[in-house]
C-alpha positions in Angstrom: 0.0 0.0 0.0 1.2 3.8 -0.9 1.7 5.6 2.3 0.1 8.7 2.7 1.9 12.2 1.6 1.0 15.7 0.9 2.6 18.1 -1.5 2.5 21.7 -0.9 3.0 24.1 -3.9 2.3 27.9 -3.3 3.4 30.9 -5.4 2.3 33.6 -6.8 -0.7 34.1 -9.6 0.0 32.3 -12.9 3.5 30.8 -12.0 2.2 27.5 -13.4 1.1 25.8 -10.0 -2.1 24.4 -11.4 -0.2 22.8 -14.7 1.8 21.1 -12.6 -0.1 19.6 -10.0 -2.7 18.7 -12.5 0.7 16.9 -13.8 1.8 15.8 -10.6 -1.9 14.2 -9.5 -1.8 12.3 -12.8 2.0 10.9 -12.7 1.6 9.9 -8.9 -2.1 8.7 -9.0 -3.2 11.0 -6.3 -5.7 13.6 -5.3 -5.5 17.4 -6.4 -6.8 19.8 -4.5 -7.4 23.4 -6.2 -7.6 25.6 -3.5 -8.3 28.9 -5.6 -11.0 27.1 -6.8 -12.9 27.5 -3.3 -11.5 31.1 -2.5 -12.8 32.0 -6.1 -16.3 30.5 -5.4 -16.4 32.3 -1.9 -16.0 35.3 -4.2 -18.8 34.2 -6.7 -20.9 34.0 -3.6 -20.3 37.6 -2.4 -20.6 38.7 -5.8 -23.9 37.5 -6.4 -25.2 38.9 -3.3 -23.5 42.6 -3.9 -21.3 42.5 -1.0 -17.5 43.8 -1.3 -14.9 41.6 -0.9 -13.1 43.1 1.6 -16.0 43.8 3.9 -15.0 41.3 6.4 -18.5 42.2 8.5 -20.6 41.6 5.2 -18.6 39.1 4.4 -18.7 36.8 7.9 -22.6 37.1 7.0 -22.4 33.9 4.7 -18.7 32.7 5.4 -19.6 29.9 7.9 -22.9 28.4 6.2 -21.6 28.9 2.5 -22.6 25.8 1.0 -19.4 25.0 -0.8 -18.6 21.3 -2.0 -15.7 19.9 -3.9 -16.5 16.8 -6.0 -14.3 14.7 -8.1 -15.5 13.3 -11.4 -13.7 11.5 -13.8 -10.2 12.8 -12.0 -11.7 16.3 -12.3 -12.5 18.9 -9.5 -15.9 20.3 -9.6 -16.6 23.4 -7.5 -20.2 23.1 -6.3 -21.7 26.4 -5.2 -25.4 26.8 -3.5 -25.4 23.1 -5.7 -24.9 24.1 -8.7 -21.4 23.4 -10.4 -19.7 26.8 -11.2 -16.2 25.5 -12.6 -15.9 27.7 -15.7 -17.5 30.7 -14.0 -15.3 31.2 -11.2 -12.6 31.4 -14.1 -13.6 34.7 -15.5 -10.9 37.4 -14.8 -13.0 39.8 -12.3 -13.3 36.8 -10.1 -10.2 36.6 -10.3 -9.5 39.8 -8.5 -12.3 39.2 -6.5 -10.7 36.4 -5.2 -7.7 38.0 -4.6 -9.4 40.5 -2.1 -12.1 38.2 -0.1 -9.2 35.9 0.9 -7.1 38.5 3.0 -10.0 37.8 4.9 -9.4 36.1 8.1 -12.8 34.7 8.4 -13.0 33.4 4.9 -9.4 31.9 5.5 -10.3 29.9 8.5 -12.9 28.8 7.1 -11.7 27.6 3.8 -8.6 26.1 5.4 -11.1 24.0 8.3 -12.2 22.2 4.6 -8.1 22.1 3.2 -7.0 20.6 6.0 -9.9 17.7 6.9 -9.7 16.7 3.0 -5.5 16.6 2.9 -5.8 14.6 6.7 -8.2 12.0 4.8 -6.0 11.3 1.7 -3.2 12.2 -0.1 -3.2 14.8 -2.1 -1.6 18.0 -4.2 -2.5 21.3 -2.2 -1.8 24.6 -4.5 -2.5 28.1 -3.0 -0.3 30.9 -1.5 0.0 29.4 1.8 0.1 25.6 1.9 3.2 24.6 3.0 3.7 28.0 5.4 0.1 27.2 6.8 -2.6 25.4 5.5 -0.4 22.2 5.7 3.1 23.0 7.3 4.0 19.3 8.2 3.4 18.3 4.3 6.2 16.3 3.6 7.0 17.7 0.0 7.1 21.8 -0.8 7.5 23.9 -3.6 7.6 27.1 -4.5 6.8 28.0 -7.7 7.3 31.5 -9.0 8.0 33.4 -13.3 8.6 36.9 -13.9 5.4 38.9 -13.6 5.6 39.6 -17.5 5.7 36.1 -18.1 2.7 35.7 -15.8 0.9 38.1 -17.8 1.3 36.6 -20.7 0.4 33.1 -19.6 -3.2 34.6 -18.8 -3.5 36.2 -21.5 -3.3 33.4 -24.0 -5.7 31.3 -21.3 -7.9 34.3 -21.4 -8.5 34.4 -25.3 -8.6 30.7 -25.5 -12.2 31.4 -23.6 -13.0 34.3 -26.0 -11.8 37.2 -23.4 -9.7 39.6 -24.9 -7.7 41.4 -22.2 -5.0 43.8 -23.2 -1.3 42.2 -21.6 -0.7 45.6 -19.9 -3.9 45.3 -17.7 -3.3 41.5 -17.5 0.6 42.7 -15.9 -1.0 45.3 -13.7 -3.8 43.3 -12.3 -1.2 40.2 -11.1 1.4 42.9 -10.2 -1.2 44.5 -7.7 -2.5 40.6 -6.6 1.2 39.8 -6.0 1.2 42.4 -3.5 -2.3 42.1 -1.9 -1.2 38.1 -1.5 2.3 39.1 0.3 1.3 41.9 2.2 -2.1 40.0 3.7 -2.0 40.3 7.4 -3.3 37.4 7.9 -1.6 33.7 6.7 0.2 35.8 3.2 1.7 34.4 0.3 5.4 33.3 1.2 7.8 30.8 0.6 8.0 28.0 3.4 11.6 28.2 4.8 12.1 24.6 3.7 10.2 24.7 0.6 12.4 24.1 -2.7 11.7 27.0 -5.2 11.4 26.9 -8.7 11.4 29.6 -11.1 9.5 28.8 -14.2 10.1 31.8 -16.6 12.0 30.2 -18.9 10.7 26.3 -18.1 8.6 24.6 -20.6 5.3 22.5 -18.4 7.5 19.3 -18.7 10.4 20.3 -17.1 8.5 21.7 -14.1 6.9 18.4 -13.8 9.8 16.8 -14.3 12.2 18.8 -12.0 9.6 18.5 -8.7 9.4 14.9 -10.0 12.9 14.2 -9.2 12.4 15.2 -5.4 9.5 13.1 -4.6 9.6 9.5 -3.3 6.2 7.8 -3.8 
């Protein structure tokens, strides 16, 4: 039987975190847990009902009794808001941002990392978020830090973007990650960092497979 690990990857926006643990859950046969996803539907939720994301009163309204599920089907996470699947529209850039904003929230943090840290305790799994292996999961016994050039970034969502008929120009694309990179790091509460004992990996000039392969060579599974 496989013993039971957890991989932490945090970085910044568009670094290539999702590619690779999407690569990583396939190679190693195990679970990957997208935790933007759930940040992003938390924003969908407060969107819908007109409240600002960084209203943390407004906010801890809905935060403990959001009915938020993760499914799995076919190897694929769903995102499940108020039971209805909203994977492709919590993908659209101003929820992006949104998402960005409602999870500097301490409220919204505890809450989503209650549901993190159950799921990762239940299975193994690949965790991806901003601060997995400095909080959400600081035992994990494998962490990464994944991080490109903010141009690079830009230009990654851009091409993602047009791919789902959105047509942002690159130079808002640069200023929007630029100012989520330092809403992320400068958080007061639980911010985007890299773990002291997390191996970082700059992808910039890295094509997808040697990423994988790269945090491959560190694992033993």
């Amino acid at each position: 039987m496989k013993k039971h690990i957890n991989i932490a990857l945090d970085g910044p926006s568009g670094s290539g975190k999702s590619t690779l643990a999407k690569g990583l859950s396939q190679k190693l046969d195990i679970l990957y847990l997208d935790t933007g996803a759930m940040y992003r539907a938390a924003a969908l939720k407060a969107a819908r009902l007109g409240i600002d994301c960084l209203d943390e009163q407004a906010v801890g309204s809905f935060i403990d009794d959001i009915d938020l599920k993760i499914e799995y089907i076919d190897g694929i996470q769903h995102t499940i808001l108020d039971g209805r699947d909203v994977s492709s529209e919590i993908r659209k850039n101003e929820i992006s941002m949104k998402a960005s904003e409602i999870s500097s929230l301490r409220p919204v943090r505890l809450k989503m990392v209650e549901l993190q840290r159950k799921i990762a305790s239940e299975m193994s799994c690949i965790v991806d978020g901003r601060d997995i292996g400095s909080y959400v999961l600081p035992d994990a016994e494998y962490k990464f830090y994944i991080t490109a050039d903010s141009s690079v970034r830009a230009e990654r969502r851009r091409r993602e973007l047009l791919q789902k008929g959105e047509d942002v120009p690159f130079e808002k694309l640069k200023s929007e990650i630029e100012r989520r990179d330092y809403n992320d790091s400068h958080r007061e509460f639980a911010p985007l960092v890299k773990a002291a004992d997390a191996v970082e990996i700059n992808t910039s000039s890295m094509s997808e497979e040697e990423v994988l392969q790269k945090v491959l060579s560190f694992v033993r599974w």
